[in-house]
Residue, then its C-alpha position, 0 to 999 in steps of 0.5 A: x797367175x795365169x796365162x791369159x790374166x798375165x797376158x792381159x795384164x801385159x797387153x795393158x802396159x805395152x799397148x796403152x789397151x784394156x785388157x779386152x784389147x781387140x786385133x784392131x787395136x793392135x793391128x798396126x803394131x804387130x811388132x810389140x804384141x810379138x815382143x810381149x808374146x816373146x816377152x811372155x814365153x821368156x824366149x831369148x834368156x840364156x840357161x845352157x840348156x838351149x844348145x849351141x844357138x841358144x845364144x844366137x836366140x839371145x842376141x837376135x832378141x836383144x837387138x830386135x828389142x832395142x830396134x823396137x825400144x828406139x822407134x817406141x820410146x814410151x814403151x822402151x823400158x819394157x824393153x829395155x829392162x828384157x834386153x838387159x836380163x837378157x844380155x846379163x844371162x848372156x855374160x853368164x856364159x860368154x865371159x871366157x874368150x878361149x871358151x867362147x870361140x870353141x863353144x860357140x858358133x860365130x853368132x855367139x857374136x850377136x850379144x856383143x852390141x848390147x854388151x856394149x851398150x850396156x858397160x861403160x868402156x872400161x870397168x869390170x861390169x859383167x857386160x863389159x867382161x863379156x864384150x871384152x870377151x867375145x872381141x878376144x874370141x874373134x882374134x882366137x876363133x879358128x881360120x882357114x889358110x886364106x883368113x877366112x874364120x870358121x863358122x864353128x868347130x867343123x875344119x875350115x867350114x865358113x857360113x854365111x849365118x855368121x856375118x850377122x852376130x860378126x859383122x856389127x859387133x865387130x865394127x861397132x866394138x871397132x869404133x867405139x872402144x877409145x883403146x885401139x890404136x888408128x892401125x889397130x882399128x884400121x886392121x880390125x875394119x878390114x878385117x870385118x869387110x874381107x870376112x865379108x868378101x871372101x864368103x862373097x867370092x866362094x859363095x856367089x852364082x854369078x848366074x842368079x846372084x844369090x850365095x850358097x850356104x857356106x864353102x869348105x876351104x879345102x874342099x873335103x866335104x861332100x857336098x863341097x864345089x871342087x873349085x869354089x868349096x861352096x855348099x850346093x844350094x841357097x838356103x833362105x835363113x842363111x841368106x837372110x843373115x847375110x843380107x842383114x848383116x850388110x844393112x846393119x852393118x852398113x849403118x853402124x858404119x855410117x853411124x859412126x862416121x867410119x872412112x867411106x872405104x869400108x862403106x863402100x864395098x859392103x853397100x856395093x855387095x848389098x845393091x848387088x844382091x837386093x835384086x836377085x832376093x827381088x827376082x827370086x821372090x815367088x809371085x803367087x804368095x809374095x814370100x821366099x823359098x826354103x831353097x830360095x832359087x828352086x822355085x816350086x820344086x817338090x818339097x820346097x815351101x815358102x818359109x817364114x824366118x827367111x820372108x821376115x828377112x828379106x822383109x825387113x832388109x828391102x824396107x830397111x834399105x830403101x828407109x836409110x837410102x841404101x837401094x837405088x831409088x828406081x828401086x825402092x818402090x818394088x822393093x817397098x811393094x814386095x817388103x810390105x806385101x811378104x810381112x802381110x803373107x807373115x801376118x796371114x799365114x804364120x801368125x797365129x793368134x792365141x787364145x791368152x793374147x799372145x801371138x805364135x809364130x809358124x813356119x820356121x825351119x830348125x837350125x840347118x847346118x853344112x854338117x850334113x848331107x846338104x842335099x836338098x832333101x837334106x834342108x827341106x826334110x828339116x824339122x818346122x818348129x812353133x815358136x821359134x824365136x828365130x822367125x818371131x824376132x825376124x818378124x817383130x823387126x819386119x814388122x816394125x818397118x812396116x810400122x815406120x811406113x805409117 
């Protein structure tokens, strides 16, 4: 079949729409022509051939489309059927603790909530293998001498991008698995919010309030601050991780009626960094920097996975009431004002009905120079997942404004 046919045909089950469906049919639901246009390049499906954040691609997929399947539930089984091939090509490779934790950056962690929600909580399904197995990889994946985990295999390295597969799965797998003793689940919920501090303790500029990309507990690398270990510069996809990784985290916490101490510090650090995201957002195009606090510094652009970030989380803050309500009529400005620049800008319309996606920088890694250079001579990529998703989710809050 091709392309535009398929396309057309897709276009009619998810929208409601003929097939000659025209942009003003679909413009207030940019979130489910991106989901069909990801849909359609069958983006998010493990195959071990997508390198290490392939499964990083997997998760953020699953969990967009499960936000998506909740907020349109009469086109929640086409979504819920691509989580599901998308979580079973997950336990393909995610079954086996030891090898995940050394494989595998932390985000191999973003498969664990549909894992979960898709296994009963005992049983050998493959998914509650894998859930089972990438909880065990927590307890084995590498630290440093202040219990800090290691982002990957790079000695005593941690990274923000982490905290967004960590942080949720490990609350949620926390709470709801009837196994753990109280102690145990006590145990584990620090432990999910100390990661969440001590990335917080190195990684802050007190002065702008924003986090640098990650710390070296030993401070050895080059690019290593000689008292905090923290990287030099804010990378923006980075930061957005993180700043999800509060939101949703916070939310399975409140969710699941976790004990407020848990609540409490992650929502203070959310409060605490919405404002600096806010100040650093550039007032002539209404998105944010590849180097979020350099501004229009030569080379530096406006990059797109990152303002879908900062989109979703400023909506999605002031939708659960997580931001101060002084706060929440910018925040719903620049939130709504950043996925309109995504629209304009990095959508691009295609001729067989699907919507591409521009813009998105390759994966940045601290193994590297971490110059400034370094992160604005990285490749920009179409169609990476990694921004569309970002979007689809920024997009969908967009949509519950109405």
């Amino acid at each position: 079949m091709r392309a535009p046919t398929y396309m057309a045909t897709l276009a009619a089950a998810l929208f409601g729409v003929p097939a000659t469906a025209t942009e003003d049919a679909c413009k207030t639901r940019y979130s489910k022509w991106m989901a069909s246009s990801i849909i359609s390049r069958e983006q998010g499906i493990m195959t071990g051939e997508g390198g290490a954040s392939e499964a990083l691609q997997a998760g953020f997929v699953q969990k967009a489309f499960t936000a998506l399947s909740t907020y349109y539930p009469k086109s929640a089984a086409t979504y819920e059927q691509y989580v599901r091939k998308s979580a079973l090509s997950a336990t393909q490779f995610l079954s086996n603790a030891s090898n995940d934790a050394l494989s595998y950056p932390m985000d191999r962690l973003s498969n664990g909530n549909a894992a979960l929600a898709l296994s009963p909580t005992k049983g050998t399904s493959p998914y509650r293998i894998t859930a089972e197995a990438l909880r065990q990889s927590i307890t084995l994946n590498r630290r440093n001498a202040e219990n800090g985990l290691w982002y990957f295999v790079y000695p005593y390295w941690s990274y923000l991008d982490g905290m967004y597969s960590l942080g949720p799965f490990y609350t949620l797998y926390t709470l709801t698995t009837p196994s753990n003793s109280s102690s145990a689940t006590a145990a584990a919920l620090a432990d999910m919010v100390y990661q969440f501090e001590i990335l917080w303790d190195h990684t802050r500029n007190v002065s702008t309030g924003l986090l640098t990309h990650g710390y070296d507990a030993l401070r050895d690398a080059v690019w290593a601050d000689p008292k905090t270990g923290a990287s030099p510069y804010v990378w923006g996809r980075s930061l957005g991780w993180y700043t999800m990784a509060l939101l949703d985290t916070i939310e399975i916490l409140d969710k699941e009626e976790a004990p407020s101490k848990y609540k409490t510090p992650l929502l203070e650090k959310f409060q605490a960094l919405i404002p600096a995201v806010i100040k650093n957002v550039d007032p002539n195009t209404g998105g944010w920097w590849q180097i979020v606090d350099q501004g229009e510094r030569e080379g530096n652009y406006i990059e797109s996975s990152a303002t879908a970030m900062f989109s979703y989380s400023l909506l999605k803050g002031v939708r659960l009431g997580y931001l101060p309500s002084k706060l929440a009529p910018t925040a719903t400005k620049l939130g709504t004002q950043a996925q309109k620049l995504l629209t304009d800008t990095f959508v691009v319309k295609e001729a067989d009905g699907t919507l591409g996606y521009n813009g998105t920088v390759a994966v940045c890694s601290l193994n590297s120079t971490a110059t400034f250079e370094y992160y604005v001579g990285q490749p920009i990529l179409y169609n990476s997942v990694l921004g569309s998703a970002a979007y689809l989710l920024a997009s969908l809050e967009v949509e519950r404004l109405g």
